[in-house]
N, CA, C and O of each residue as an XYZ file, in Angstrom:
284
protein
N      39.081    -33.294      3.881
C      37.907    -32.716      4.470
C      38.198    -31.325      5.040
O      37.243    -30.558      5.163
N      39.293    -30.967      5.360
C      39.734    -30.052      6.085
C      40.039    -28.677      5.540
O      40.033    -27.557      6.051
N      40.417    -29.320      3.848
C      40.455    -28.201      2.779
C      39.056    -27.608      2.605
O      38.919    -26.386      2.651
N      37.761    -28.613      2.359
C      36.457    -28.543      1.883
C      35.741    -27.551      2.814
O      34.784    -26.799      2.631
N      36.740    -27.870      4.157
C      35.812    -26.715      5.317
C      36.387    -25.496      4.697
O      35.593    -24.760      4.111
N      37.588    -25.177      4.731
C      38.529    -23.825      4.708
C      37.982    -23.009      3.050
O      38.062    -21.807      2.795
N      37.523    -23.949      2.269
C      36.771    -23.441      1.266
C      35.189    -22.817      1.244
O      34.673    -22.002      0.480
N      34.709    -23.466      2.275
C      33.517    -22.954      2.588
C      33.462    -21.997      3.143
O      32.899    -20.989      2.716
N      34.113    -22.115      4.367
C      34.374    -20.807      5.674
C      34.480    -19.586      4.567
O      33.925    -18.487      4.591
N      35.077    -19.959      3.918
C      35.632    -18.470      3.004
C      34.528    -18.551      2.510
O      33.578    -18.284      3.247
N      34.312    -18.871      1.365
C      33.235    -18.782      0.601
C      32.057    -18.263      1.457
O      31.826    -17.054      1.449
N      31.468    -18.917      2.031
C      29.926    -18.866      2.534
C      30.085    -17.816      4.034
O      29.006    -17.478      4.521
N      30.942    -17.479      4.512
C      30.734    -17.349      5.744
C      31.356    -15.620      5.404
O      31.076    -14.986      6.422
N      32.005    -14.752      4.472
C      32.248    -13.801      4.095
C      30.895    -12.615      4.537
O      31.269    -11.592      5.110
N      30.029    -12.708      4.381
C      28.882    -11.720      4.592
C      29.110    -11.830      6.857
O      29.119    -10.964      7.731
N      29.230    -13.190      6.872
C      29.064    -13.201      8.458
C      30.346    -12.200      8.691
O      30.021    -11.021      8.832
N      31.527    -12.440      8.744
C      32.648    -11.583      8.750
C      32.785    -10.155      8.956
O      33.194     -9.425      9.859
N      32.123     -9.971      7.390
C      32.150     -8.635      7.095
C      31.237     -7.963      8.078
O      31.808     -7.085      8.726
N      29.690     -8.184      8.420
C      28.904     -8.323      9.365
C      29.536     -7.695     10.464
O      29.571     -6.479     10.653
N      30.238     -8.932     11.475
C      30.437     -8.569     12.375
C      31.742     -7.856     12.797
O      32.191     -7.756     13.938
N      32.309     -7.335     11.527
C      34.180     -6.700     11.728
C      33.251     -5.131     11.285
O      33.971     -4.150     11.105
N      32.111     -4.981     11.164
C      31.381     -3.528     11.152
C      30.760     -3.265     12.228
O      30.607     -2.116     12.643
N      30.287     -4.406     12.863
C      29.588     -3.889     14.025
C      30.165     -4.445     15.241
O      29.372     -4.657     16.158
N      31.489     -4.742     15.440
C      32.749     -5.097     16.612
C      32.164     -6.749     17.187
O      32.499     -7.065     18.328
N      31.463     -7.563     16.516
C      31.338     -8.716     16.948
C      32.138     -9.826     16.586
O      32.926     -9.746     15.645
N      31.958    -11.158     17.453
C      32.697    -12.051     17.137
C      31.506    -12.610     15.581
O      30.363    -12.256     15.295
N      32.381    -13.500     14.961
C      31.790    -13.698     13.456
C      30.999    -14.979     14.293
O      29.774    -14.940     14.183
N      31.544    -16.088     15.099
C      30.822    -17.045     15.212
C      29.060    -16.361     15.705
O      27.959    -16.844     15.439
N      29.377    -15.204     16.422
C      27.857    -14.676     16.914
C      26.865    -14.255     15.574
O      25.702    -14.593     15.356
N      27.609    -13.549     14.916
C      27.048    -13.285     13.696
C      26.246    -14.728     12.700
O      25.380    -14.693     11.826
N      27.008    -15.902     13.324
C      27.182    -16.876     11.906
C      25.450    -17.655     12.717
O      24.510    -18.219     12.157
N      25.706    -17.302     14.280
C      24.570    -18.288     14.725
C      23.413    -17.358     14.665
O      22.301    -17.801     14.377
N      23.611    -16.026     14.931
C      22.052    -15.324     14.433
C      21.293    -15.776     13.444
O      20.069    -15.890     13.385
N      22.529    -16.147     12.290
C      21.866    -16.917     11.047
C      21.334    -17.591     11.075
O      20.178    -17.254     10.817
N      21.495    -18.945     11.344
C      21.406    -20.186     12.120
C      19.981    -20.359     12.568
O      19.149    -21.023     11.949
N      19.705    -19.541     13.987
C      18.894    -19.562     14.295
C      17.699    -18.618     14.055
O      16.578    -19.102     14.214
N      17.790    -17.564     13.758
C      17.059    -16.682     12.792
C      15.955    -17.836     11.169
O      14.804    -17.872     10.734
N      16.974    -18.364     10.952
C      16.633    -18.791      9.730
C      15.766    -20.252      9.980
O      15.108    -20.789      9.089
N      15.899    -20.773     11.348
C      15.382    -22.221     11.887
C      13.873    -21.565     12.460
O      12.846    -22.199     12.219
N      13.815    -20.408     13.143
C      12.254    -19.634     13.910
C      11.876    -19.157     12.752
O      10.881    -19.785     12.391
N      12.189    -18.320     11.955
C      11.419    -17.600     10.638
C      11.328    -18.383      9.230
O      11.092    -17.879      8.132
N      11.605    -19.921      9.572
C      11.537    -20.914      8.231
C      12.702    -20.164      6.919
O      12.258    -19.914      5.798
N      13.863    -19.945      7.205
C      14.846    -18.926      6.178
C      14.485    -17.935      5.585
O      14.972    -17.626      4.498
N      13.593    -17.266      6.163
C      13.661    -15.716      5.606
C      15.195    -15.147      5.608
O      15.345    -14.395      4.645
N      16.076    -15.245      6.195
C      17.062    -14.911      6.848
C      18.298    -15.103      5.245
O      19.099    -14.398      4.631
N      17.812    -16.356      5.193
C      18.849    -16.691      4.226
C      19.152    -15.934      2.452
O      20.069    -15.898      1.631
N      17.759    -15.436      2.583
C      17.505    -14.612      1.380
C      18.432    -13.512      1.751
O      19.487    -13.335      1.143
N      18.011    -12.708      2.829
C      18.865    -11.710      3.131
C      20.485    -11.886      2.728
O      21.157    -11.108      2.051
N      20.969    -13.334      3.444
C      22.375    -13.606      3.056
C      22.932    -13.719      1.964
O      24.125    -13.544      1.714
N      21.802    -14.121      1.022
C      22.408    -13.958     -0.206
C      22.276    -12.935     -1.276
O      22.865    -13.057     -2.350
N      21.176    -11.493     -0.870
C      21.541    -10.513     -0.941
C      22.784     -9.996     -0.812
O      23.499    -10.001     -1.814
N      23.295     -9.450      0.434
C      24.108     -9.484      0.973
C      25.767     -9.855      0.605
O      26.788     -9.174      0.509
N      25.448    -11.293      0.457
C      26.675    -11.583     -0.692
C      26.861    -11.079     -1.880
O      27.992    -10.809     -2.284
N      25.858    -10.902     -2.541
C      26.175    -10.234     -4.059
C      26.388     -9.118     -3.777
O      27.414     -8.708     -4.320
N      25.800     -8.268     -3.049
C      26.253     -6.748     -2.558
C      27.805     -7.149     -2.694
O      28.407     -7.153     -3.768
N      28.226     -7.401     -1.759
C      29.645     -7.443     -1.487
C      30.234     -8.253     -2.359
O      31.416     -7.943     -2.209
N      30.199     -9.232     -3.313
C      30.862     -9.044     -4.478
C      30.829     -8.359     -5.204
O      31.931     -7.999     -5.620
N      29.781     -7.823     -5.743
C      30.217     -6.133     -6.611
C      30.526     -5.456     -5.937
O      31.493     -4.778     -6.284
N      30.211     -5.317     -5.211
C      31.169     -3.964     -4.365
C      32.856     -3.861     -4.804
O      33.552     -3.096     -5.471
N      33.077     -5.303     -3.882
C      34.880     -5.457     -4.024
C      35.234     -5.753     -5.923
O      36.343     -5.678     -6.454
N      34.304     -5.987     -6.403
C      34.458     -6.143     -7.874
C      34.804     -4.793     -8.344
O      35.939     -4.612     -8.784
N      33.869     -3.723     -8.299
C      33.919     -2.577     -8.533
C      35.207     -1.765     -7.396
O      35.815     -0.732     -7.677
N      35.284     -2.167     -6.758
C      36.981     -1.327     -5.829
C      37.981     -2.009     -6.504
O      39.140     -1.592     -6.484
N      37.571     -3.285     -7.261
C      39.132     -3.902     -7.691
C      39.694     -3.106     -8.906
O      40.822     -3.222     -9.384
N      38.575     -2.175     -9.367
C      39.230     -1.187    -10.573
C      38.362     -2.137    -12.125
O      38.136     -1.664    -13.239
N      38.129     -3.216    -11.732
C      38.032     -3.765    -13.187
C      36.200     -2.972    -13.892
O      35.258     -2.682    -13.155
N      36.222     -2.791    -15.651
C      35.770     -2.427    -15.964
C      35.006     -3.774    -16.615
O      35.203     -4.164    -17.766
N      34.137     -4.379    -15.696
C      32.836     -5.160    -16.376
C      31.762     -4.641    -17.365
O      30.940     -5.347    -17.949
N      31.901     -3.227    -17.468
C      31.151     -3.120    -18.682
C      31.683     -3.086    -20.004
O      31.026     -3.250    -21.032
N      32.898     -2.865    -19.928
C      33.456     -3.639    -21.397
C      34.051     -5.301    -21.263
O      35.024     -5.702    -21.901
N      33.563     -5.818    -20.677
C      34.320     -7.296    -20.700
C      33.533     -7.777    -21.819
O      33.718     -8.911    -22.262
């Protein structure tokens, strides 16, 4: 169970991170804006997050050097 968390944290919680290591916050503050943002506005919130995530996988996709348009 302990692996399944440490896979998630990473996975899902990367946008919270990044988030708050830009704007000097702790990530758990970042992770509950979500949280509760997304429980008062019925998940509008969550769309954003997963914006957000794809941003920042291409992003670091595109800094890793690799050329996805010839793959």
């Amino acid at each position: 169970m302990l692996y399944l968390k440490d896979i998630v944290e990473k996975r899902a919680y990367g946008v919270c991170s990044y988030l708050a290591q830009r704007m000097g916050l702790r990530s758990s503050r970042v992770r509950m804006y979500f949280i509760y943002t997304s429980f008062i506005t019925l998940g509008s919130p969550i769309i954003i997050y997963l914006v957000m995530a794809f941003w920042l996988n291409i992003k670091s996709y595109l800094r890793g050097g690799n050329n996805w348009i010839l793959d």
